[in-house]
N, C-alpha and C positions, 0 to 999 in steps of 0.2 A: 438345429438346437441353438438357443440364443445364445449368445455370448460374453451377455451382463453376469458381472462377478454375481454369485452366492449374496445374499444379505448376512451380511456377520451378525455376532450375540450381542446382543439392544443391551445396554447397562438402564436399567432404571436408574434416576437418581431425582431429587429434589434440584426446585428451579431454583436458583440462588434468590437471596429476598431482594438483591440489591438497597436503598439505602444511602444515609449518609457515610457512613463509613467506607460503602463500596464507593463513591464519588471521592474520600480522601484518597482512601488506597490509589486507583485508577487517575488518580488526578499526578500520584506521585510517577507513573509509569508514564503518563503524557509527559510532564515536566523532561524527563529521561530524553524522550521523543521529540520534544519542542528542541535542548541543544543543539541532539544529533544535528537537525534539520539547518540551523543554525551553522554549523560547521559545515556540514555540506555544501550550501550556498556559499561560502564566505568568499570562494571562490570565483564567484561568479561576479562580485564586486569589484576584484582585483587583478581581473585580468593584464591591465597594461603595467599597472606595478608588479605582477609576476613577471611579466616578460621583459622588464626592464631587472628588476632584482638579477633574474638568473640566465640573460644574455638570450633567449631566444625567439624564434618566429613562432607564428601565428598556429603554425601545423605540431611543432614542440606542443606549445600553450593549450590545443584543443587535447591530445594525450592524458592531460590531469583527469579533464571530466572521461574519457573515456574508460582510463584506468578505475580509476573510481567506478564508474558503474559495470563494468567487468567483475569487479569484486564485489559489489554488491550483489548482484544478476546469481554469482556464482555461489556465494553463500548461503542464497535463500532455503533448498534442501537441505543443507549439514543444519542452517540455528532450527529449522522446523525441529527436524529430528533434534538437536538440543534441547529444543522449549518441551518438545513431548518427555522427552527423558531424564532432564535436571530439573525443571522448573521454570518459569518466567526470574523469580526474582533471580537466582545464581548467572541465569543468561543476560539480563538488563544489566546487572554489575557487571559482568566481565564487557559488556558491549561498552558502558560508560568506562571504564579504565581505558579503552583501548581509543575511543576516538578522544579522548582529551590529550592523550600521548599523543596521537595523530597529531591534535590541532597545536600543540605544543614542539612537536618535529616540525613541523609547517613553518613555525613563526623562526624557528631557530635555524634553519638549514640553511646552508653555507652554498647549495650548489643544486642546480637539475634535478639528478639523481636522487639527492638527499630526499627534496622535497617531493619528488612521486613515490618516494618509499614511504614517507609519512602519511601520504594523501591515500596512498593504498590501504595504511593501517586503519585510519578515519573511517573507511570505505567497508573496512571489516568491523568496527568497532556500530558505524552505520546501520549497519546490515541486520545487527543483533536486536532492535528498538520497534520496529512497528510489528511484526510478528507476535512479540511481546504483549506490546499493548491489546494486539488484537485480541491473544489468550486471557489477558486481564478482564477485559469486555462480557465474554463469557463464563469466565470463573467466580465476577461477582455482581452479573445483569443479568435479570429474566431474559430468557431465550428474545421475548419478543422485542426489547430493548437492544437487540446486536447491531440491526442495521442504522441505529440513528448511531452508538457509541463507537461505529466504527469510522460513521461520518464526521464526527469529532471527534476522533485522533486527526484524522486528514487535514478537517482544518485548523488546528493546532498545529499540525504541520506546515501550513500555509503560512500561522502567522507566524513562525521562523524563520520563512521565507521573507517575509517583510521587513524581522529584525533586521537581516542582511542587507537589505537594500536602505531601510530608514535610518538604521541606528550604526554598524560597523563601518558603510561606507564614508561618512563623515567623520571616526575616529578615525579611520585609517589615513584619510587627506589630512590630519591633523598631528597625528602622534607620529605616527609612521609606520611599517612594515611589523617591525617586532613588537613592539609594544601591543600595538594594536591586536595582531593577532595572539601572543602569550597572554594579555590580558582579559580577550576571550574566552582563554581553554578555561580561567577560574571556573567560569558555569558550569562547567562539566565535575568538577572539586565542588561544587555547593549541591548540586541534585545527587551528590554520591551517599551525603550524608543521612537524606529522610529514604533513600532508595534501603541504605544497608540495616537502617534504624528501624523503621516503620511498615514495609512490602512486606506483602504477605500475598502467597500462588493463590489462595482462596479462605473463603468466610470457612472458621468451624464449623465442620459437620457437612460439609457440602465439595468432599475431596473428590477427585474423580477412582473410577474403581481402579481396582489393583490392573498393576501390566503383566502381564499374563510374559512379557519379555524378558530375556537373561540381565544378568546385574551387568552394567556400564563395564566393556572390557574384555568379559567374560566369553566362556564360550560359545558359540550361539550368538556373538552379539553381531558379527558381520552379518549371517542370514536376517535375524530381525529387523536388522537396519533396510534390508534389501523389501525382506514382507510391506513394512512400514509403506516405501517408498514406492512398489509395486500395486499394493492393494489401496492406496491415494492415487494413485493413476488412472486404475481399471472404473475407479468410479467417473461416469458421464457427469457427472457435477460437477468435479473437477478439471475434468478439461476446460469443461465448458467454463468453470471460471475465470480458468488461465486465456484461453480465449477472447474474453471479455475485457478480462485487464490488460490483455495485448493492443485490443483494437482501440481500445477509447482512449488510453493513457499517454500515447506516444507522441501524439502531435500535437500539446501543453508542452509537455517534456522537453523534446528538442527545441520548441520553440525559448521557450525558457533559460535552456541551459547551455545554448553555444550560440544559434544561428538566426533567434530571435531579431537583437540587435543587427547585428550586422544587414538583415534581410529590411529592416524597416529604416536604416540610414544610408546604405548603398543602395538599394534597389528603389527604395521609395524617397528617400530625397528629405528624410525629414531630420532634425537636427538629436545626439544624443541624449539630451532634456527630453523631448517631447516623446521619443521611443522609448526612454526608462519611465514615462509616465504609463504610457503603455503597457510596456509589463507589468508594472503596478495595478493596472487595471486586471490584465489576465487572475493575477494573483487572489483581488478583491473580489474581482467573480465566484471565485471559484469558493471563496470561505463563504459568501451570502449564500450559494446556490449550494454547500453540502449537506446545510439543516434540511433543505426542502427537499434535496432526493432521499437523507434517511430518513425523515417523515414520511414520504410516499412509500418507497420501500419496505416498512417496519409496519404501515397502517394495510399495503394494498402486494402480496409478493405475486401476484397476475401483474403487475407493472414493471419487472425489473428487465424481462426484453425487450418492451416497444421503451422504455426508458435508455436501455442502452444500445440499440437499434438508432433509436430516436437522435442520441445525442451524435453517433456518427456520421449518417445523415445529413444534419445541421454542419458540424465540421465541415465537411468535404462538399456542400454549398458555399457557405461561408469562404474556405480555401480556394475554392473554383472560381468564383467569383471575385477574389481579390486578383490572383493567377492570370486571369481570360481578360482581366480590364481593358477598352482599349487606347489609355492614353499611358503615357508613361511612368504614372504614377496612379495608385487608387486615391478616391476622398479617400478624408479624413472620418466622414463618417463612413465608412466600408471599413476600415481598420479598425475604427471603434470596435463595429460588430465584430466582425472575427475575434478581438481579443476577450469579447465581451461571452462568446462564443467556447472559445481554447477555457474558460475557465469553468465551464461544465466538463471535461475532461476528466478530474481528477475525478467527482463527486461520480461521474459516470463506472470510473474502472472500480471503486469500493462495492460496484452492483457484485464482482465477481466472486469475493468473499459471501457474497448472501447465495451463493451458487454452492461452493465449496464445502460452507459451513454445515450446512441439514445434509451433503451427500455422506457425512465421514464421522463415527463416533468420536469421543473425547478424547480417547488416546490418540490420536490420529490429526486433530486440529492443525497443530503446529505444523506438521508435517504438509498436508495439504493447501495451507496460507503459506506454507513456501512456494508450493509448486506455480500455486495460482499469482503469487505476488511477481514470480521471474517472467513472466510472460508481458509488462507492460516495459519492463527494463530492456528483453530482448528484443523487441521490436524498436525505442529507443536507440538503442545503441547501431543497429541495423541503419537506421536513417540517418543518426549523427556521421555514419562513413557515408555512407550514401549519397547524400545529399554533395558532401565536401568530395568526395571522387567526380560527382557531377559537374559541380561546381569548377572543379579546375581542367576537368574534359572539354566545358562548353564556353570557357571562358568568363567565369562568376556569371552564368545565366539563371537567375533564381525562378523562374519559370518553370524550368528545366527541371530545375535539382529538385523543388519543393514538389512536384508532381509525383514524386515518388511514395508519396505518404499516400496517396490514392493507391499504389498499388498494395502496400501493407495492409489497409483500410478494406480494400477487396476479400486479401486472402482472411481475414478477420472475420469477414461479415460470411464469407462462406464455410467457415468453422460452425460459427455461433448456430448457423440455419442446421447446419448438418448433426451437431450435437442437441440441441435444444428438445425435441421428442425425448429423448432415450432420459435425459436428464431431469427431465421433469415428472417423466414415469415413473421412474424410481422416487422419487421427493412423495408422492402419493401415495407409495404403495408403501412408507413409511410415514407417512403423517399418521396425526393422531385423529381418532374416530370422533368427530363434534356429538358431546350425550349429554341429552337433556334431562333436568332434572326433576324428579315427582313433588309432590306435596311436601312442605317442610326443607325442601333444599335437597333431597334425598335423591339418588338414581336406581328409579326400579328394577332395570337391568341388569344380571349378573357381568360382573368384569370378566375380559375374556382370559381363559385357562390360563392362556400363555405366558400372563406378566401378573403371577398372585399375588406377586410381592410388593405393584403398587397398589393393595386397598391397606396398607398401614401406613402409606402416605397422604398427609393432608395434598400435596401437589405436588403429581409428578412430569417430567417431561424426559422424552428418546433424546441422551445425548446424539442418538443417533442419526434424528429426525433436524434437530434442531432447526426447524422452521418458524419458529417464532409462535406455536399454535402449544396453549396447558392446557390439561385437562385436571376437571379438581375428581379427586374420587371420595365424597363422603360417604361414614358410614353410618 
């Protein structure tokens, strides 16, 4: 007997018309997203002014970012289930209140302690923002429109990434610790305004159906939580996305956010100018290269394995290659490429969400783009030790350390291969049936028994399926 869950009850509903209004609404949930992203990095600017602020070593200083994505990593099931059961907008505001606080603790803390309590709140507040957006994406974009809008949150989120590096790190050399950072958190106090003013979870008329789950609290509400989180699991598409966003996300990520630098001015001899250009390039990569996977993605979904296949692949050439050099430093252009390289990374782990999304009907989203979103964090995080336990086992041998991304890369690629059948079975045995139309626009063919209730839709589509495929049913 198989062991693929039951297909749960299809909600017919209408595809959102998307629109200008859908682009303000979702532009005000990015804005949200762009801060976070903002505060998140801000860190990553100020490394030697932390460590001079609040007295400590290098092993203290890496603790921030870990903490930080410990918390992120950790909250991505409880906001899913959030976003499924309050809403996007009630979750976006509380995420916004809580990392302005964060980034407002940060600037003001007097000591260590202080400031990983802030950085952790950040971290939570973080945590609550792409999720979000992502339910925005589908609450007010046709199905087929998911995978470009999810491509741009991401790189919205990138160019966050860049405020940090272009614009805060020169205030900071300038104004100094407090200022700099308190003056920051204001963005967080200005996106609060059109969030609390103007967000809306969806277009009229286009809600998602009732939740068949107890009220918030209630009794029954631990088991639903558990259903939720259980029946998001058992679906092959979700692994498989988690999967996806594990293998391809992590080695950007690290490289980016602790061991980057270090790796390309100790190991490679090049001066900290020319290595922050570098990562400015990974960064620039990666916003050029997101339109063109969720183009590909959105026009062609037979590409999103040899695309994310493809892009690990390349990595771990790229990486090998730098690694195996044999003089003591790579060119200049072998660094290019790799970073050139790490900035398909990000645009690659977004394929996992297009896995995710058509396994899990609508109540269920949020919940599933948790599952799927922790798997590039936990592999992250995996490496950020990793790497640094290497590192001071072999005597700062970055050969050594950074090889370990090939073995996460491994256990990745033999997930994806092992899930991909089961996951892609099921995506067909829900898609919708392509019907062609008779004379006059008309479909000769009776609709089938099952779903009466779309022939009083002009256009309907399977929260279920959500593969990016409508069908029109005229009558």
């Amino acid at each position: 007997m198989s062991d693929a869950p039951a297909p749960s009850v299809t909600h017919v509903v209408k595809d959102p018309p998307g629109g200008r209004k859908a682009v303000l609404v979702w532009s005000i949930g990015v804005a949200v997203y762009f801060v976070a992203v903002i505060f998140r990095t801000s860190l990553g600017v100020a490394g030697l002014e932390a460590a001079d602020r609040f007295h400590v070593n290098a092993s203290a200083l890496s603790t921030f970012s870990l903490l930080q994505l410990l918390v992120y990593a950790g909250m991505q099931i409880p906001v899913g289930l959030m976003v499924d059961r309050l809403g996007t907008k009630k979750v976006l505001t509380l995420g916004a209140v809580l990392f302005t606080a964060g980034q407002i603790g940060f600037a003001l803390s007097p000591s260590y302690g202080t400031a990983l309590a802030a950085r952790a709140l950040l971290g939570c507040g973080d945590a609550m923002t792409f999720i979000s957006v992502l339910r925005l994406g589908t609450r007010w974009f046709p199905a087929r429109r998911g995978p470009l809008m999810a491509q741009l949150a991401g790189l919205v989120g990138m160019a966050g990434n860049l405020v940090s590096t272009l614009v805060l790190a020169p205030v900071l050399h300038g104004v100094g610790w407090t200022p700099a950072f308190a003056g920051s958190a204001a963005a967080g106090l200005v996106v609060l305004v059109p969030l609390v003013l103007f967000l809306r979870d969806h277009p009229e008329g286009y809600g998602p159906a009732p939740s068949a789950g107890p009220a918030s609290g209630g009794p029954g509400a631990g088991e639903f939580v558990r259903r939720q989180i259980s029946d998001s699991w058992k679906e092959p598409g979700t692994k498989l996305g988690l999967w996806v966003h594990f293998t391809t996300q992590f080695p950007a990520m690290v490289f980016l956010l602790l061991w980057g630098m270090p790796f390309l001015v100790e190991a490679q001899g090049l001066s900290r100018t020319t290595a922050g250009g570098l990562l400015t390039l990974v960064v620039a990569s990666n916003m050029a290269l997101g339109l063109v996977y969720g183009q590909v993605v959105g026009r062609r979904q037979s590409a999103r394995i040899p695309l994310a296949l493809g892009t690990v692949a390349l990595t771990a050439l790229l990486w090998g290659s730098v690694l195996a050099y044999p003089g003591d430093h790579a060119p200049m252009w072998l660094l290019v490429g790799l970073c050139l390289v790490l900035g398909t990374c990000g645009p690659a782990s977004m394929i996992g969400f297009d896995f995710a999304r058509p396994a899990n009907p609508a109540e269920r989203q949020g919940t599933a783009s948790g599952i799927t979103n922790m798997g590039g964090f936990i592999a992250s995080m995996t490496t950020l030790l990793v790497v640094g336990l290497l590192l001071d086992a072999t005597g700062d041998d970055y050969r050594v350390a950074f090889s370990s991304v090939f073995v996460l890369e491994l256990v990745g690629i033999s997930q994806i291969l092992r899930l991909r059948g089961r996951a892609l079975a099921r995506e067909r045995e829900r898609a919708p049936v392509p019907r062609a139309t008779g004379p006059g626009g008309t479909d000769p063919r009776p609709l089938p028994p099952v779903r009466p209730s779309a022939r009083s839709l002009p256009s309907v589509r399977s929260e279920e399926s959500g593969s990016g495929q409508t069908r029109a049913a005229s009558l």
